[in-house]
Every structure is written in C-alpha cells, then in structure tokens.
C-alpha positions in Angstrom: 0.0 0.0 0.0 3.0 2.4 1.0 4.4 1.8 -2.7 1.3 2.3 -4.4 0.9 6.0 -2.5 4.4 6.7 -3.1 4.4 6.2 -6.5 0.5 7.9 -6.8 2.7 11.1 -5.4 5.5 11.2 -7.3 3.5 10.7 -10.9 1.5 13.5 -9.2 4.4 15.5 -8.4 6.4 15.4 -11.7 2.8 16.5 -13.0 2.6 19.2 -11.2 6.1 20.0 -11.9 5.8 19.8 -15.8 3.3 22.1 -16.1 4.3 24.4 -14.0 7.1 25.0 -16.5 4.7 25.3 -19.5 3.2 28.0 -17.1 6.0 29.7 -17.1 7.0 29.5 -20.8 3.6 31.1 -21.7 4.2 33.8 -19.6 8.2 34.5 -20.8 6.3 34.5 -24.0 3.6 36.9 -23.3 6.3 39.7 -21.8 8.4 39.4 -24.4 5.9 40.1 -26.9 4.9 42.8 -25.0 8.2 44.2 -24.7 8.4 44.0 -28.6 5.0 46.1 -28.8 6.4 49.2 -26.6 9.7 48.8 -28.9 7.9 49.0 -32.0 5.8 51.5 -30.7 8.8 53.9 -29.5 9.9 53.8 -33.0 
C-alpha cells in the first residue's frame, strides 16, 4: 500500500512540476511580446 501511494505522489508530483514550466514558458512569451509592442511602438 506504502508503494502504491508513493508512486500515486510522485506521478502526481512530476505533474505538477511539468506544467508548472509550461506556465511559465507562456508567460516569458507573453512579456516578451509585450516588450516587442512598446519597442515597435517607441519607433
């Protein structure tokens, strides 16, 4: 039973973990393109 949990938590975990960093990606993404609009913008 104490494997079965364990191994429920870390699929979980690593989960969790992965798109947490596709989070993240979107959001790099999103300011950058931002950053681009007040460049083009300024020109």
């Amino acid at each position: 039973m104490k494997r079965i949990l364990s191994l429920t938590l870390v699929t979980l975990f690593t989960v969790s973990l992965l798109s947490g960093c596709n989070t993240m990606r979107g959001a790099g993404e999103d300011i950058e393109q931002g950053g681009e609009a007040v460049q083009r913008s300024a020109d």
